[in-house]
LOTIMI-812305 format. One record per residue (C-alpha): residue in three letters; x, y, z. Coordinates in pm, whole numbers, padded with zeros to 5 digits, always signed. Example, Ala and Ser with C-alpha at 12.3 -4.5 7.8 and 13.67 -1.06 7.14 Angstrom:
BEGIN
ALA+01230-00450+00780
SER+01367-00106+00714
END
This chain:
BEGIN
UNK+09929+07288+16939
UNK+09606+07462+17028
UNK+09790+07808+17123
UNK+09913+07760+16785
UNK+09582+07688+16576
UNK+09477+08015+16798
UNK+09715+08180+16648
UNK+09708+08136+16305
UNK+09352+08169+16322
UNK+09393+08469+16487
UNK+09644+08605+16162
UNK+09425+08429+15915
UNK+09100+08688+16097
UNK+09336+08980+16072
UNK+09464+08976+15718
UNK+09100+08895+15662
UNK+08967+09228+15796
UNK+09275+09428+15668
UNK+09170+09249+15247
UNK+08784+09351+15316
UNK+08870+09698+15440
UNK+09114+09746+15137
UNK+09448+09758+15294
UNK+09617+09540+15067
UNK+10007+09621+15231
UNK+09866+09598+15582
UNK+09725+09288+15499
UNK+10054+09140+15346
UNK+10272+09265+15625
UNK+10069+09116+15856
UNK+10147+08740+15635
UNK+10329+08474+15857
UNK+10664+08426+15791
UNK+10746+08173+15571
UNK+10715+07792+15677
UNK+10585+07482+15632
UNK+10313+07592+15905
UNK+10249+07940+15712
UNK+10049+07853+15460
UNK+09736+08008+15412
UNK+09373+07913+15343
UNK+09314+07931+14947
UNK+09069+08171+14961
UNK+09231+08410+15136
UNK+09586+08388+14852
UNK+09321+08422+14609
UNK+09188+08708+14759
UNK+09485+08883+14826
UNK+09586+08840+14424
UNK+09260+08933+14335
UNK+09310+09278+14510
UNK+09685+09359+14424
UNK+09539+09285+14072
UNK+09251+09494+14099
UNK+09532+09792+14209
UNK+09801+09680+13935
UNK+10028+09694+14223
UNK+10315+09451+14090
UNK+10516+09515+14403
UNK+10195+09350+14626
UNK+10186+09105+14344
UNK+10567+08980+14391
UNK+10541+08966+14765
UNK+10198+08705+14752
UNK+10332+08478+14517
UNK+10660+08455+14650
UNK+10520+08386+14975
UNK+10266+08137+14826
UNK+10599+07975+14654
UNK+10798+07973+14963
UNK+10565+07850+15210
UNK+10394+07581+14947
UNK+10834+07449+14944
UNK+10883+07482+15294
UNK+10605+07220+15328
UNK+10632+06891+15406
UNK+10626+06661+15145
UNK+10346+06482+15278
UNK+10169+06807+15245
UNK+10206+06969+14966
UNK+09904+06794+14748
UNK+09734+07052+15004
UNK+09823+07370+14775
UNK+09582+07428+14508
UNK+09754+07446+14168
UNK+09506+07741+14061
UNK+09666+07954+14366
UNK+09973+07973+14128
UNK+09778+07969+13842
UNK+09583+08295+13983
UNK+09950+08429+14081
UNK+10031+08395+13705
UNK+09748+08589+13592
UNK+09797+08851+13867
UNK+10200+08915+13786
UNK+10118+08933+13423
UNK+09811+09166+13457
UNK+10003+09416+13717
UNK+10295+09416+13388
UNK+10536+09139+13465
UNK+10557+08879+13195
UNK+10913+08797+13312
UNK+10773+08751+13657
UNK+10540+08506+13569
UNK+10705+08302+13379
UNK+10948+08248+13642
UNK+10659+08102+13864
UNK+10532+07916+13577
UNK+10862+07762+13555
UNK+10853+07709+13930
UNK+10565+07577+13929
UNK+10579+07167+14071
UNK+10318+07082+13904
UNK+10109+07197+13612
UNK+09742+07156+13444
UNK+09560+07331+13158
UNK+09501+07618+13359
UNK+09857+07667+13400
UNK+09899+07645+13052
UNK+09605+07881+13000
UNK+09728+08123+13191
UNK+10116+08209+13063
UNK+09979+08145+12672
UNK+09728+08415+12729
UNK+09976+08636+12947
UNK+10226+08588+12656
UNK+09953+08707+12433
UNK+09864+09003+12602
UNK+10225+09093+12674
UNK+10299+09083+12300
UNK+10536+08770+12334
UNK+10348+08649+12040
UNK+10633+08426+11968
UNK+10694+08289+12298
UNK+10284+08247+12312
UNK+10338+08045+11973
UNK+10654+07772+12164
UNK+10431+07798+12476
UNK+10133+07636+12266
UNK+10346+07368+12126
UNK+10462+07255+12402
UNK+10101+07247+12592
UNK+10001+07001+12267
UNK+10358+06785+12333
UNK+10230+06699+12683
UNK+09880+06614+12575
UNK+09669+06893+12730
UNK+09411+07025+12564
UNK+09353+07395+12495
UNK+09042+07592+12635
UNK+08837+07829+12411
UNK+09029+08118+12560
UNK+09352+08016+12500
UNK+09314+07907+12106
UNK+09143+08278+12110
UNK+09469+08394+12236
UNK+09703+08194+12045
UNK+09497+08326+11716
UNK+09551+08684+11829
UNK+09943+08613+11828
UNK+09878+08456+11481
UNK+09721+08764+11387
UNK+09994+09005+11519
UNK+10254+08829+11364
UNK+10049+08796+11015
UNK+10116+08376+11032
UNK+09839+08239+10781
UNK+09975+07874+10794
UNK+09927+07868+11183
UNK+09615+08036+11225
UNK+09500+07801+10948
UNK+09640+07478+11146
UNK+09456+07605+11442
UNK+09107+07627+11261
UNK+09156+07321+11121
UNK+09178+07198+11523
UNK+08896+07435+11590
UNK+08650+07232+11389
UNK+08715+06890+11460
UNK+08702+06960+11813
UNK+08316+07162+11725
UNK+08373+07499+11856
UNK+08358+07682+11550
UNK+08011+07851+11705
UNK+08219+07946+11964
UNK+08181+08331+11942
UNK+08500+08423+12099
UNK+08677+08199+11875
UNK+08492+08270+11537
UNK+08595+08638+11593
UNK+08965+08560+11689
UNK+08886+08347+11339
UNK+08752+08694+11174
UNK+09008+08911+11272
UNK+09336+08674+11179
UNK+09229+08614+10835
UNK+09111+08995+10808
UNK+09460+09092+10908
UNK+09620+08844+10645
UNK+09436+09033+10402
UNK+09167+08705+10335
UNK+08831+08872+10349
UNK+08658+08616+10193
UNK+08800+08367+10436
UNK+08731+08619+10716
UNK+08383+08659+10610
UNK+08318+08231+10614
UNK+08434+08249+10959
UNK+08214+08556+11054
UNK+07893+08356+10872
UNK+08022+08047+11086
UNK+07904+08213+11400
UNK+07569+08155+11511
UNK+07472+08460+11700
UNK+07745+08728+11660
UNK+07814+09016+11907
UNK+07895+09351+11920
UNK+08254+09249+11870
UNK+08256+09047+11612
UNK+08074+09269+11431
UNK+08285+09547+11480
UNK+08583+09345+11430
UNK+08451+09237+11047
UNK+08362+09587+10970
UNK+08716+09721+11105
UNK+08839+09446+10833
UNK+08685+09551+10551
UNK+08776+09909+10611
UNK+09158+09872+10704
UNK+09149+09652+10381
UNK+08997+09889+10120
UNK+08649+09760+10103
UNK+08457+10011+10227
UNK+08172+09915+10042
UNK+08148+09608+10287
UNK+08211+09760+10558
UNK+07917+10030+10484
UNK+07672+09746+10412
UNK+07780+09485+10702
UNK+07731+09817+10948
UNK+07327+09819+10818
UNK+07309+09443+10847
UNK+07460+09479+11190
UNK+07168+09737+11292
UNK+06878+09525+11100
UNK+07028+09240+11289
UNK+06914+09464+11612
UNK+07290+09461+11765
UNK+07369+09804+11913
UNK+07685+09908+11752
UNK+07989+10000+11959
UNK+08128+10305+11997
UNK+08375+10263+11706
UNK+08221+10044+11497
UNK+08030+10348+11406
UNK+08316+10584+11395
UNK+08461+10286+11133
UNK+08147+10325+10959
UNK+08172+10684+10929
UNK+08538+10628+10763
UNK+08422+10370+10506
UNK+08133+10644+10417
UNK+08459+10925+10402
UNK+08674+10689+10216
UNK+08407+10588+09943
UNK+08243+10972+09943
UNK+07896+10773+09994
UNK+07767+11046+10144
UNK+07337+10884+10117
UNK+07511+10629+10342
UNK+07683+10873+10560
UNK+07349+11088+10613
UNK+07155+10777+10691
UNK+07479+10666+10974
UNK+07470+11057+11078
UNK+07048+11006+11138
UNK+07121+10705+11319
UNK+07352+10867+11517
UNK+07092+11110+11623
UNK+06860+10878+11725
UNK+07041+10660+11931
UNK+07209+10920+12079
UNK+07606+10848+12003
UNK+07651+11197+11930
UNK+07787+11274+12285
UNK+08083+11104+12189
UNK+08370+11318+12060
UNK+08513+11024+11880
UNK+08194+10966+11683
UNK+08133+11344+11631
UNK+08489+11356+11471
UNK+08450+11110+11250
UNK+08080+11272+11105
UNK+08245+11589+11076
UNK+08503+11435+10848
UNK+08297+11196+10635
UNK+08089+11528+10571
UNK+08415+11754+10485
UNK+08598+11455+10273
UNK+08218+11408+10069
UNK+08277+11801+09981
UNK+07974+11891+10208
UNK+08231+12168+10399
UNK+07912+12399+10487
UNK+07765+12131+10685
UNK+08067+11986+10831
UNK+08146+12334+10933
UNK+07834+12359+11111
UNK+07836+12086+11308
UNK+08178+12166+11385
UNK+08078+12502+11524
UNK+07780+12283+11750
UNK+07992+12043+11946
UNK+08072+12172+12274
UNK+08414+11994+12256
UNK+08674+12037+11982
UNK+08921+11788+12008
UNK+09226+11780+11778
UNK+09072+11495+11530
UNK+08751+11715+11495
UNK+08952+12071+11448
UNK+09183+11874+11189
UNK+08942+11747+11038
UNK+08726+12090+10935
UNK+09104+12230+10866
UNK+09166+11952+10645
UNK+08818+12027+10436
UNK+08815+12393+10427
UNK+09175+12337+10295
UNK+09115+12114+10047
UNK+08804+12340+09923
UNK+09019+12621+09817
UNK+08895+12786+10163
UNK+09219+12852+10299
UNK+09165+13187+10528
UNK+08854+12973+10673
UNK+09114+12674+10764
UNK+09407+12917+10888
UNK+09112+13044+11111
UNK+09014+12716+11278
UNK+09429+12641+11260
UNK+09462+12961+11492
UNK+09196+12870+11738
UNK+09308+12539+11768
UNK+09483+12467+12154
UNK+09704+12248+11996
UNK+09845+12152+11683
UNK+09938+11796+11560
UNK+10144+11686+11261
UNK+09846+11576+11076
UNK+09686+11960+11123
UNK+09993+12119+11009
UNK+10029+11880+10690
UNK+09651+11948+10602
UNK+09722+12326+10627
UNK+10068+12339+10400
UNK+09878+12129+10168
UNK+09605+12374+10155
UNK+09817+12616+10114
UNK+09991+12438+09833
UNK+09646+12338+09629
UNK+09535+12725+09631
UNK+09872+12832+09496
UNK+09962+13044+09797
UNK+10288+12908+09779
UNK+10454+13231+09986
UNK+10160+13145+10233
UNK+10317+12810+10287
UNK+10660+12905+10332
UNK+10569+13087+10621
UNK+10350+12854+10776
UNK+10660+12602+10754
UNK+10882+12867+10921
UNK+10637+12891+11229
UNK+10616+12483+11248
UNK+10937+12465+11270
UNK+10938+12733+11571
UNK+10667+12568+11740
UNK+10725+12159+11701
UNK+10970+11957+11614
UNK+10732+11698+11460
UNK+10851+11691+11126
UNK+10798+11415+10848
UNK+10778+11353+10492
UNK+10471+11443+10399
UNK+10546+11765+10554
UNK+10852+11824+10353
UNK+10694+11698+10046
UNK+10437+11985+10083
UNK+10767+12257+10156
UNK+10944+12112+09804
UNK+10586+12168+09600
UNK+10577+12541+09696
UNK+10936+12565+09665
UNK+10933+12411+09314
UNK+10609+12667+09250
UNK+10843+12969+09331
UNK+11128+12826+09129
UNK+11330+12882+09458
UNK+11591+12667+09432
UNK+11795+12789+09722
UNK+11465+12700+09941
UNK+11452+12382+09806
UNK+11844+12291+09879
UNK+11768+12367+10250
UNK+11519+12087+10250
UNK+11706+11860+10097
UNK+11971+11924+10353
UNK+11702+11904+10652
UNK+11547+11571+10470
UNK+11904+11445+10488
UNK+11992+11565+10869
UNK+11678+11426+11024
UNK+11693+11100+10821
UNK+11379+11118+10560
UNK+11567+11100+10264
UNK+11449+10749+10186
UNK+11115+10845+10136
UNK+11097+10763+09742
UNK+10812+11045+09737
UNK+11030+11263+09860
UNK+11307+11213+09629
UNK+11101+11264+09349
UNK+10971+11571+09474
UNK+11335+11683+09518
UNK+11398+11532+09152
UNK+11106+11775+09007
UNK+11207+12058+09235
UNK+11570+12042+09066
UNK+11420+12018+08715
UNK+11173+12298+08730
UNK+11446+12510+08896
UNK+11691+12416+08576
UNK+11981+12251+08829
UNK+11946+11938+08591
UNK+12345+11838+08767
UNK+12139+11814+09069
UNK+11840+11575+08898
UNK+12102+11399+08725
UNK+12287+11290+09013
UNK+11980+11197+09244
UNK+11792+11034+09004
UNK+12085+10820+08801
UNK+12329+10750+09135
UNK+12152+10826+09472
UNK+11792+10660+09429
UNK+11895+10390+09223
UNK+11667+10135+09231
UNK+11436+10348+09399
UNK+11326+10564+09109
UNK+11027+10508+08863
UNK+10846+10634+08621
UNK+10817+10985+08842
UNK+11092+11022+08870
UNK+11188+11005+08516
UNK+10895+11183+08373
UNK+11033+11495+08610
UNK+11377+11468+08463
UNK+11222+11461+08081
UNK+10996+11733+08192
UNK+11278+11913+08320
UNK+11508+11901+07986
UNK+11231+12013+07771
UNK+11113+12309+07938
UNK+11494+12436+07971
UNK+11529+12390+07602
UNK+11738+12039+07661
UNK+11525+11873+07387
UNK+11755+11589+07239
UNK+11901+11537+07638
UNK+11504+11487+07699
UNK+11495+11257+07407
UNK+11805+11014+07565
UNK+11645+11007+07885
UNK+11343+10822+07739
UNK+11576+10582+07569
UNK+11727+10566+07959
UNK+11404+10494+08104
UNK+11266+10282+07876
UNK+11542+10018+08016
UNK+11418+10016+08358
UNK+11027+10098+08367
UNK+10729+10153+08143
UNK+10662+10505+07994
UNK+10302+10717+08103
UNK+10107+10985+07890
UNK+10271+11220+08069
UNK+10624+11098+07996
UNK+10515+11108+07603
UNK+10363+11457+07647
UNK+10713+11595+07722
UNK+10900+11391+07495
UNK+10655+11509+07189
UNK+10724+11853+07325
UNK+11114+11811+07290
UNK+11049+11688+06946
UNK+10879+12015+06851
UNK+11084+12228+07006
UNK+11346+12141+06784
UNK+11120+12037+06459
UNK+11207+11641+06507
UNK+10894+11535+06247
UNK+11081+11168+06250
UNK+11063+11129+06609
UNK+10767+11315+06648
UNK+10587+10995+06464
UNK+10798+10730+06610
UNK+10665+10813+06957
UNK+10306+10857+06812
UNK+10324+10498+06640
UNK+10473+10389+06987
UNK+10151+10510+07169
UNK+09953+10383+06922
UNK+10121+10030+06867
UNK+10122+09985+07269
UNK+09759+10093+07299
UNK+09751+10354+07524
UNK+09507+10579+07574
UNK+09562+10875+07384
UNK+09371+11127+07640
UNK+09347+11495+07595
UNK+09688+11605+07758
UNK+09866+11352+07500
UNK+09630+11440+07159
UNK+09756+11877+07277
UNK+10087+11743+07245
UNK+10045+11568+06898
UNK+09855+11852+06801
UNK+10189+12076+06890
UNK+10431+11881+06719
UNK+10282+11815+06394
UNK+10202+12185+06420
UNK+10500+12288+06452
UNK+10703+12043+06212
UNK+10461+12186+05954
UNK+10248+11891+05925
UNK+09891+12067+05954
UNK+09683+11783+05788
UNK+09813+11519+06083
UNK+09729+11805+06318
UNK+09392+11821+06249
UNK+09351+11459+06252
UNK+09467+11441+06544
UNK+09232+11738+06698
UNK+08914+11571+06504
UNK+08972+11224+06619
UNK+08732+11282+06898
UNK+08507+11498+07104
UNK+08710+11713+07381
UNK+08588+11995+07624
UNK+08988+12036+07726
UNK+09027+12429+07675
UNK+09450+12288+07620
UNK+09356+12095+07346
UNK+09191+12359+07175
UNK+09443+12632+07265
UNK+09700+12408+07097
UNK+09474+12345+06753
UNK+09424+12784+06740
UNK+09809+12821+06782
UNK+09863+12585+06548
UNK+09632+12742+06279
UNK+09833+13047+06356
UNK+10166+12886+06312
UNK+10087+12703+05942
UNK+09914+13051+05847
UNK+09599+12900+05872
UNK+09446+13191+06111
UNK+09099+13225+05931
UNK+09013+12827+06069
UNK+09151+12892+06369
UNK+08951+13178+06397
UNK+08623+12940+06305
UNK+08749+12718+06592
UNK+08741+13057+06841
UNK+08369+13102+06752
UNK+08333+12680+06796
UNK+08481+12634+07138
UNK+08221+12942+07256
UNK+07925+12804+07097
UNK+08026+12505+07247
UNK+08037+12623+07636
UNK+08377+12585+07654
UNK+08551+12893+07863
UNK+08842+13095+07709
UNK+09146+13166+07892
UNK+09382+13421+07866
UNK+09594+13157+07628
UNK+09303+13120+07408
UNK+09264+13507+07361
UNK+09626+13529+07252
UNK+09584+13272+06970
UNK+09324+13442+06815
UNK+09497+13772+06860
UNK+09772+13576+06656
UNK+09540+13465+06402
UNK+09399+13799+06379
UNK+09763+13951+06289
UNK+09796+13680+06070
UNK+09518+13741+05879
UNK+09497+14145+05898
UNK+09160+14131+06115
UNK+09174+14457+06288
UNK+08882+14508+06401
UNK+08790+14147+06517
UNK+09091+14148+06727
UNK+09021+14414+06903
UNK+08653+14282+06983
UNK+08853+13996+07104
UNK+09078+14224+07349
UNK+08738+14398+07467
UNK+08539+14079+07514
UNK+08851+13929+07750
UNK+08794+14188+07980
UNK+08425+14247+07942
UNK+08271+13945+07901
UNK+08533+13686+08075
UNK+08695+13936+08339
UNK+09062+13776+08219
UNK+09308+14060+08279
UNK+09528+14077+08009
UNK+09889+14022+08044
UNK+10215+14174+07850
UNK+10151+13904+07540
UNK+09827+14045+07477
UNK+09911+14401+07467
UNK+10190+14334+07294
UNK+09954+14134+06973
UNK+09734+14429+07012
UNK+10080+14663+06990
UNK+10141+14446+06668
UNK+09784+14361+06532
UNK+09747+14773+06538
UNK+10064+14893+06391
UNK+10152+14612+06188
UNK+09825+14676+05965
UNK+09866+15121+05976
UNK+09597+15200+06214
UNK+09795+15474+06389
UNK+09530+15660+06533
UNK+09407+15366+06673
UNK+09757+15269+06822
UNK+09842+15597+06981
UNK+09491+15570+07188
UNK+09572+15234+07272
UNK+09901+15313+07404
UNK+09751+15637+07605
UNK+09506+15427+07781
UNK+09698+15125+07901
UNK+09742+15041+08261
UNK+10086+14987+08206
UNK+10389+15167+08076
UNK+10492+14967+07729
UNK+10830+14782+07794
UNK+11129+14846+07564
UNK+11029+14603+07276
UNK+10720+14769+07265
UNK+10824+15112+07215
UNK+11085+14971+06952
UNK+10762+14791+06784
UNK+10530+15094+06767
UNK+10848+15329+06670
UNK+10931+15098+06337
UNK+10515+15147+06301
UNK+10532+15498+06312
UNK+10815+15507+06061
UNK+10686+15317+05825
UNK+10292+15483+05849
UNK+10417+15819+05902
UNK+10311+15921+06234
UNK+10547+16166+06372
UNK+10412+16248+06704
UNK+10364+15870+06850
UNK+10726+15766+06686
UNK+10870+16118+06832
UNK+10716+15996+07206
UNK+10895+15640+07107
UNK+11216+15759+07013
UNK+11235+15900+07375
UNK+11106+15621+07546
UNK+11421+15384+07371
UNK+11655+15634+07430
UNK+11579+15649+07841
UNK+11633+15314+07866
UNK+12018+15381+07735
UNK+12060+15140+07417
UNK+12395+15067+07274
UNK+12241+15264+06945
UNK+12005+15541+07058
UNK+11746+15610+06753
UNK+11624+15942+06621
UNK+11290+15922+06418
UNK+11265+16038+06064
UNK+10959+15936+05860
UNK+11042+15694+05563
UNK+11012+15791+05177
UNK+10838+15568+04958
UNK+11022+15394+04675
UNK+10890+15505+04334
UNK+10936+15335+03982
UNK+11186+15533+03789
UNK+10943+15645+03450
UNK+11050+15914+03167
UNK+10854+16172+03334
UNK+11011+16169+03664
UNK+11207+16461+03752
UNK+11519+16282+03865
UNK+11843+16296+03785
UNK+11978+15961+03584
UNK+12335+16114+03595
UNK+12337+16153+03951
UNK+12663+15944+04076
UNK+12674+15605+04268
UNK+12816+15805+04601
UNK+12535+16010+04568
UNK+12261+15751+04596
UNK+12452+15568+04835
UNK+12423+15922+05074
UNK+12071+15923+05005
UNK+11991+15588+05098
UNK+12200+15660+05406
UNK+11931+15872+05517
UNK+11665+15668+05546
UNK+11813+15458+05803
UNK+11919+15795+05982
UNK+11781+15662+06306
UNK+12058+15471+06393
UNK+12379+15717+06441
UNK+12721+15550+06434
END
């Protein structure tokens, strides 16, 4: 007996050393083999767990508490009230911390007998292993047998609430929270916090936050990370400052979350004040917290200063570089993001996205074509956002057979469900003028899936190919299924005065009107358009008068409209109003006063107007303004002025030009100009070349005219003949 005691004391000394030196295998290989003599002092088990756990060594973990299990069976029965319950309580813990939920649960199971520690242990190990569900049973049974919960396991069981969004339990278990008084509990109040912040019950969230008598850094944190993941960045902004007055030093991210709620709301004061306390406090080591400053400043539109302190930090992660990408991008600053882009060691999907949108926004729609060509050759992290951006440039460029290869890719990596997505495909298809292709994936492939977009695109895409009464049926179509927008009403009143439909025209406007919406400036451009154009000035001009408007569309519409109902003088007066005004010119605005200048035989206005484009509003003019000045000219016999004109543009005058200014020449006599014409139409090879000959003027027949009254019918025929001598048979 005493050669024995020596002996185990002698193992129990060594495995001692080999645990206080570190050797956690030496020390379990030197463990007795199993009997009902081999069982250890408690200490020692718990110190051998303690260091496999400490090493998240699950292999060390298995061999201790399967020892523990087999000596504490091998035992006598007499003996076995000598093993601790907490040794297999511990050996839970350890199994589950070192990744084994499966393992202990199978010495939970095992276990012969159990207490709230037990219980404690596998809910919280189910918790942390994301058995939320099996947390949830594991509860309900500890409450079947009568033990009561500790703080940390109700925290625990209100995490799995949380994760699996289950109001009605989280609310059963704050109703046993209270009665049992630990609603001060600060563990528990935040567990409280963050479950009702998840279920989308801020106000809820925030009762159980005020229920907590001295909150830490974590619950703090955790009710600003609500209010921010739920929208309310206004919250989360001022519980960050009440936090600080409070004199709790914020975590890490509570002030990165700050810095979002700042970048989501553009409260840029707020975000200078965070950005000072950053400074002070000396967070601005961390590359988390630099990120996040960096992009509240380039989201608020301060680019200049994000870009500075982007070219301070001694670190660029990924977030940061994406983040001063994303900015410049978004600012029109495109070759200043490609830059940062380049120098970046690695590219994510979110950087690439921010750059093809850039790209996108500043109309460099080539630009992102190529950029998607060398994603595709350097990732294969592809989504729909990123594909959405591809369809926007290709629906730019009208290239449809661009835009058929990513439907085909968006169908062979599975993101054709996206209902973004398909409407970008349905606009791309409508723009291009494949309406088959809308048709079909709007009517039979999305289904239920489509909406208003969707619709709007394939109305949109009727009227601008000249589809007008198809355009008119689809807004019967989609006024089945889903309410109408301004914008769906914009193209419908376009269809209507494409083809002059005055009746429909005003059934859609009483429609607006009768449904009250708001008639903004897109919508009154349209009504000012159609009544135009069905002749009905009067309603026109109601329409344009009905309010104030700085919209430069609005008033392009009202000047082409003047033009159209031969009312150029006024729209002429509206020119000089919309300047006087402030409100900029475009190159559409020049050519409806050009119009109203032809209209209304004002020479020598229009061609102030053509000067003052260029001079005073550096618009280069485009074909439809040299062709009104081709018109305005010629039309009203300045010749002289005409032939300089055509000397000193920057650009040879296309076919219907020439054929313009040679009917001018004809009919005002000017030989040389209609000569240079005639050659111009005839290199281009027309079915009917034309050879110029000046035009006589008709005269009244009097009794002092030499002409010959007897002169036969043939014979005026022939000499009518050769006034239209320019076209040979």
């Amino acid at each position: 007996m005493a050669a024995a005691a020596a002996a185990a004391a002698s193992t129990v000394s060594a495995i001692s050393n080999h645990v206080a030196a570190g050797h956690l295998f030496a020390a379990i290989d030197a463990l007795p083999a199993c009997s009902g003599s081999s069982l250890l002092p408690a200490e020692l088990y718990a110190s051998l767990l303690r260091l496999a756990t400490s090493r998240r060594s699950l292999a060390a973990a298995r061999r201790i508490a399967s020892h523990l299990a087999s000596s504490s069976s091998s035992a006598p029965s007499t003996s076995r009230s000598i093993t601790p319950t907490f040794l297999f309580n511990r050996a839970i813990q350890s199994l589950a911390a070192c990744g084994s939920f499966a393992d202990a649960r199978d010495m939970f199971d095992a276990m012969p007998r159990r207490d709230g520690g037990s219980w404690n242990a596998i809910i919280s190990a189910a918790s942390r292993a994301g058995k939320s569900a099996e947390a949830l049973s594991l509860f309900t049974d500890m409450n079947s047998v009568g033990i009561w919960p500790k703080d940390s396991t109700l925290a625990s069981v209100l995490a799995c609430c949380a994760e699996r969004l289950d109001l009605n339990g989280a609310q059963q278990l704050h109703g046993h929270i209270a009665k049992r008084d630990f609603q001060s509990n600060v563990i528990l109040g935040t567990a409280l916090v963050d479950v009702y912040g998840k279920c989308l019950l801020l106000a809820d969230a925030r009762r159980a936050f005020d229920d907590i008598l001295q909150p830490n850094d974590i619950s703090w944190n955790v009710i600003i990370r609500r209010y921010l993941v739920a929208g309310m960045g206004d919250m989360a902004i001022q519980m960050f400052f009440r936090m600080v007055c409070a004199g709790v030093r914020p975590l890490l991210y509570t002030v990165t979350h700050a810095m979002l709620a700042c970048r989501d709301n553009c409260a840029l004061k707020e975000g200078r004040c965070i950005h000072t306390f950053v400074l002070r406090h000396g967070y601005e080591h961390h590359v988390h917290v630099r990120s996040s400053v960096v992009d509240m400043y380039a989201k608020c539109g301060k680019i200049d200063a994000a870009q500075r302190l982007f070219n301070l930090a001694p670190m660029k992660d990924v977030v940061m570089s994406t983040s001063i990408v994303s900015g410049l991008a978004a600012c029109g600053r495109v070759a200043d993001a490609k830059r940062v882009f380049d120098g970046m060691e690695q590219h994510n999907l979110v950087s690439w996205n921010a750059m093809l949108t850039g790209y996108v926004r500043s109309m460099d729609l080539t630009g992102a074509l190529d950029l998607f060509q060398q994603m595709r050759k350097e990732t294969k992290e592809i989504d729909a956002v990123t594909l959405g951006s591809v369809l926007n440039a290709c629906t730019g460029l009208l290239d449809l057979g661009k835009g058929e290869e990513v439907h085909a890719f968006a169908l062979k990596c599975g993101l054709f469900s996206y209902p973004f997505l398909m409407n970008a495909l349905v606009r791309m298809y409508s723009k291009c003028g494949c309406l088959r292709s809308a048709e079909r994936l709007l009517l039979v492939e999305m289904g239920s899936e489509r909406d208003r977009h969707s619709w709007n695109s394939l109305i949109s895409g009727y009227e601008r190919h000249s589809m007008s009464e198809a355009a008119l049926h689809a807004l019967r179509e989609m006024q089945s299924e889903t309410i109408p927008s301004q914008s769906t009403f914009s193209s419908a009143l376009a269809a209507c005065a494409n083809i002059f439909l005055l009746k429909h025209g005003k059934q859609i406007h009483a429609y607006i009107v009768r449904n009250g919406y708001e008639i903004d400036d897109i919508l009154r451009s349209a009504l000012v358009d159609m009544y135009s154009k069905c002749r009905l000035f009067d309603y026109s001009t109601r329409v344009f008068e009905s309010g104030l408007s700085q919209d430069v569309i609005l008033w392009n519409s009202m000047i082409f409209g003047c033009a159209y109902n031969s009312k150029g003088d006024y729209g002429l007066e509206l020119f000089d109003e919309m300047r006087k005004q402030g409100i900029r010119p475009d190159s559409v605005t020049f050519l409806g006063a050009l119009v109203s200048c032809i209209s209304e035989g004002h020479v020598g206005l229009g061609r102030s107007y053509f000067t003052l484009m260029t001079d005073e509003y550096s618009i280069a003019p485009r074909m439809e303004h040299y062709e009104c000045m081709i018109e305005l000219l010629g039309k009203h016999g300045y010749m002289v002025e005409l032939e300089d004109f055509v000397d000193h543009m920057p650009l040879e005058p296309t076919t219907a030009m020439w054929l313009r200014i040679f009917d001018c020449c004809r009919e005002y006599g000017n030989r040389k100009l209609g000569e240079r014409a005639a050659q111009r139409i005839n290199e281009s090879k027309p079915l009917t070349p034309v050879i110029f000959i000046e035009s006589t003027p008709d005269y009244e027949c009097s009794d002092s005219d030499d002409v010959d009254e007897s002169m036969s019918l043939c014979e005026a025929d022939e000499a009518g003949e050769d006034r239209y001598s320019h076209c040979e048979p």
